[in-house]
Backbone as CSV, one residue per row, in Angstrom:
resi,resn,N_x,N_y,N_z,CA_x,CA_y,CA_z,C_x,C_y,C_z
1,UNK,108.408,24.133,4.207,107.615,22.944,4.365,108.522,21.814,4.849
2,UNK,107.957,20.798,6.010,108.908,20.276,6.171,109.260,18.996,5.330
3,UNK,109.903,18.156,5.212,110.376,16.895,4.592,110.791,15.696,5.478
4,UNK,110.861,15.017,4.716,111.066,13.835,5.647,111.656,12.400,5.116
5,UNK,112.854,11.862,5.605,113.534,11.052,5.173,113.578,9.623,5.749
6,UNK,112.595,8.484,5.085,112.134,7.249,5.178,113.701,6.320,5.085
7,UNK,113.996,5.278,6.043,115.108,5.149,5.399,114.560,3.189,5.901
8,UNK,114.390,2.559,5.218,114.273,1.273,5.030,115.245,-0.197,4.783
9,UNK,115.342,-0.204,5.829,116.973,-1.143,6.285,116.368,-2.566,5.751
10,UNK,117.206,-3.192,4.665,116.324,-4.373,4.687,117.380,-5.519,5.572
11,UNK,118.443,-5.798,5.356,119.420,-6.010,6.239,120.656,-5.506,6.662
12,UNK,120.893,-6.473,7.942,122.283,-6.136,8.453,123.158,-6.976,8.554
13,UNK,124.071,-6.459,7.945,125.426,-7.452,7.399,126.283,-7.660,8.684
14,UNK,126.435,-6.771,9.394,127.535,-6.283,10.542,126.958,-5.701,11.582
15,UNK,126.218,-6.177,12.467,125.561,-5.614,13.906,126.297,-4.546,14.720
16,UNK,128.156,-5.039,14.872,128.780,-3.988,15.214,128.745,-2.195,14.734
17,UNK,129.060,-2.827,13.686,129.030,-1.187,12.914,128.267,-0.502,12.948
18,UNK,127.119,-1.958,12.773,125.508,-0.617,12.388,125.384,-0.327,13.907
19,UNK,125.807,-0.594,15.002,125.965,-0.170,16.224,126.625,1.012,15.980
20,UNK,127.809,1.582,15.613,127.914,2.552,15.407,127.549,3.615,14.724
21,UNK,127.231,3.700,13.357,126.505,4.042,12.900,125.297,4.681,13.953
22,UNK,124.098,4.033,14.492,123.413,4.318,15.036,124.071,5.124,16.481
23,UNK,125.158,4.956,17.116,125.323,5.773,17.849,126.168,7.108,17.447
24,UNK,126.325,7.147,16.434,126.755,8.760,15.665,125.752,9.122,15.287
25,UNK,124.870,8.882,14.404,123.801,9.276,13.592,123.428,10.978,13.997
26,UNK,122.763,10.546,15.145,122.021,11.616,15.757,122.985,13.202,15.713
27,UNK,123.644,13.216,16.293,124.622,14.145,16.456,124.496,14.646,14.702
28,UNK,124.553,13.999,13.815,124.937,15.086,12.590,123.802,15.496,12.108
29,UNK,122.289,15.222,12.624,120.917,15.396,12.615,120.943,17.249,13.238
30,UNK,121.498,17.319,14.200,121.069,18.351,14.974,121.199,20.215,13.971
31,UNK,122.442,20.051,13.603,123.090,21.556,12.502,121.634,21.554,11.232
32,UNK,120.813,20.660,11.450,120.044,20.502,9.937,119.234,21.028,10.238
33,UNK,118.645,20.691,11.554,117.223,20.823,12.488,116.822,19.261,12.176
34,UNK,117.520,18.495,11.684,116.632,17.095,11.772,116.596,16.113,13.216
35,UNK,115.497,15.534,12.707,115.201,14.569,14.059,114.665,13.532,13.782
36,UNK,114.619,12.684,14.791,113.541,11.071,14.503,112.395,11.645,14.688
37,UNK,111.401,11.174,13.863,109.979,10.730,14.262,109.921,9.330,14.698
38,UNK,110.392,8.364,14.240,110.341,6.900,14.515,111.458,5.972,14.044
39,UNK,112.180,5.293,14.992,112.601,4.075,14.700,112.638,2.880,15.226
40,UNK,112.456,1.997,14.718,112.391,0.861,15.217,112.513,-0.553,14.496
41,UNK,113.492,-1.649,14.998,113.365,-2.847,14.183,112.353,-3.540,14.112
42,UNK,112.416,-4.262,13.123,110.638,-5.292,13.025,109.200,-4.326,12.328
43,UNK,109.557,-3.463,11.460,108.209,-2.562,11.633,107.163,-3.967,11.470
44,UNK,105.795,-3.720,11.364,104.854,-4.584,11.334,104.312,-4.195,9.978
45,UNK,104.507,-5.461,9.004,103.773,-4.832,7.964,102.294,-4.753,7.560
46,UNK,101.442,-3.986,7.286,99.790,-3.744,6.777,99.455,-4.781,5.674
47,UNK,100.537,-4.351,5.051,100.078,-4.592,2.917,101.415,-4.720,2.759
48,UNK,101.578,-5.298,1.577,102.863,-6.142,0.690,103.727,-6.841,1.563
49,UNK,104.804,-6.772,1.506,106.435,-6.950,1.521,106.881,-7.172,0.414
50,UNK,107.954,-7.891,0.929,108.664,-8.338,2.503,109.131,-7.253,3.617
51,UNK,108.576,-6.547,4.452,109.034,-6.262,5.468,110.534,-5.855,5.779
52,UNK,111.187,-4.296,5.838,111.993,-4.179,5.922,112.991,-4.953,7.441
53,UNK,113.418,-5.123,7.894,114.078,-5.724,9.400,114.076,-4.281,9.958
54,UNK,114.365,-2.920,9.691,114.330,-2.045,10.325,113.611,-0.703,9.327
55,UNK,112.920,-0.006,10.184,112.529,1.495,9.427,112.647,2.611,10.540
56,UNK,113.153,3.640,9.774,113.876,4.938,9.955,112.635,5.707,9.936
57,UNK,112.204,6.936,9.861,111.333,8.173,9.582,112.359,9.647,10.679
58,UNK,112.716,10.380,9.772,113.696,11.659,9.687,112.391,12.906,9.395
59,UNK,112.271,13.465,10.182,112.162,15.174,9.635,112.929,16.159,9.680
60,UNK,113.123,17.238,8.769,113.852,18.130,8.720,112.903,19.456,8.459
61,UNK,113.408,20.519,8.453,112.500,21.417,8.253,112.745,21.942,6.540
62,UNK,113.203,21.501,5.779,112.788,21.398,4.167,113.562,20.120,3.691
63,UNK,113.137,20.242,2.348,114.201,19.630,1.324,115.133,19.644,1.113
64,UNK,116.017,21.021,1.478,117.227,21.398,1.206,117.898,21.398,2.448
65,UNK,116.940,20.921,3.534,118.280,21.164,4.515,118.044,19.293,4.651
66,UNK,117.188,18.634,4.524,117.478,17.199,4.572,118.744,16.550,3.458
67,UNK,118.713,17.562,2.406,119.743,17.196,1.048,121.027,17.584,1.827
68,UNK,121.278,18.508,2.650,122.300,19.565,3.357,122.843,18.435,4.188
69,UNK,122.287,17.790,5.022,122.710,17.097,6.458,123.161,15.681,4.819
70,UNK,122.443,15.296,4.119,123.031,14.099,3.609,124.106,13.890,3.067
71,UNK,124.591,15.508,2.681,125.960,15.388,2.066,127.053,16.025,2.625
72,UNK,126.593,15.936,3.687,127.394,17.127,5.128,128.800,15.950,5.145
73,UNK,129.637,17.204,4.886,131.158,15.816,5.604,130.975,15.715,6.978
74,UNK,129.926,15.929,7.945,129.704,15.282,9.321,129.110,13.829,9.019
75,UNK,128.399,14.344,8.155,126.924,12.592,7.680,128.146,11.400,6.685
76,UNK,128.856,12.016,5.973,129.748,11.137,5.437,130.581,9.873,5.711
77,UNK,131.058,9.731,6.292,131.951,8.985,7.389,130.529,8.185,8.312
78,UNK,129.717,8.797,8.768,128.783,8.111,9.529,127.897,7.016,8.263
79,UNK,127.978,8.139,6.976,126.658,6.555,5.940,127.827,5.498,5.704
80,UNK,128.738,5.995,5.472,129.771,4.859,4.892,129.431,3.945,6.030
81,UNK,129.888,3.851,7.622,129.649,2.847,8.346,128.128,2.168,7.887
82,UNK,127.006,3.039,7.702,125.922,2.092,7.608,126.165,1.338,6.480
83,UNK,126.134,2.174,5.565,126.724,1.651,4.077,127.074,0.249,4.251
84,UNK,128.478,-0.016,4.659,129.435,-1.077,4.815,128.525,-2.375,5.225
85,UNK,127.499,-1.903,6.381,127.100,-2.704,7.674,125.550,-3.017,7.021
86,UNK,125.106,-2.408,6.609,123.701,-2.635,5.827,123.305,-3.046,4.484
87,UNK,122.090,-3.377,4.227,121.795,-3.316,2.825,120.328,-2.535,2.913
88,UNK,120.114,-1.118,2.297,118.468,-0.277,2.331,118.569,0.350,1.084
89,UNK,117.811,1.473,1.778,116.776,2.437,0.666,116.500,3.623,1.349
90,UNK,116.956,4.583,0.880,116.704,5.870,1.552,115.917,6.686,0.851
91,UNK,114.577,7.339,1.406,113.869,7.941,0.454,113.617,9.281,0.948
92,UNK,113.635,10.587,0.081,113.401,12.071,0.766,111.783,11.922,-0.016
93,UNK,111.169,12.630,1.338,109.562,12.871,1.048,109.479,14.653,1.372
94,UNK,108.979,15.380,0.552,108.346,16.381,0.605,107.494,16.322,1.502
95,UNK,107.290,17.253,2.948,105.738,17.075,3.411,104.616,17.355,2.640
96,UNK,103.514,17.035,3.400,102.648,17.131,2.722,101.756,18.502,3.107
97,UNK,101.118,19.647,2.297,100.626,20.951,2.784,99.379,20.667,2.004
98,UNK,98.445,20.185,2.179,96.481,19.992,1.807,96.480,21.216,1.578
């Protein structure tokens, strides 16, 4: 089943970095099978906030391989840069099978 990893940027401390960051990212996505469904700064919010400044959406093809790529010493070195450069919330979602 697949899964999927929400990742909710509320800010950015360091534009540079998270420049990098975002241009590694992808690359340690691929060994997992993960990919974007969506990113983009500004999401538009429906209901509540405050409004993250940026949102992520990740699929992978389970739970265990989204847990796999997060603690991959490829992904390591790449969260620390976001880490450093951001302030979020990363959330793993189970898909959903009706």
């Amino acid at each position: 089943m697949p899964a999927y990893v929400v990742a909710l940027i509320q800010s950015i401390s360091d534009p540079e970095t998270y420049k990098q960051y975002v241009g590694q990212v992808e690359a340690t996505l691929a060994p997992f099978g993960g990919r974007f469904l969506a990113r983009r700064p500004g999401p538009e919010t429906l209901e509540g906030g405050p409004a993250p400044s940026r949102a992520i959406i990740l699929e992978f093809p389970s739970e265990e391989k989204a847990r796999a790529w997060h603690a991959s010493p490829a992904y390591q070195p790449v969260m620390r840069l976001r880490q450093s450069a951001s302030q979020g919330t990363l959330l793993l979602l189970p898909g959903y099978m009706g």
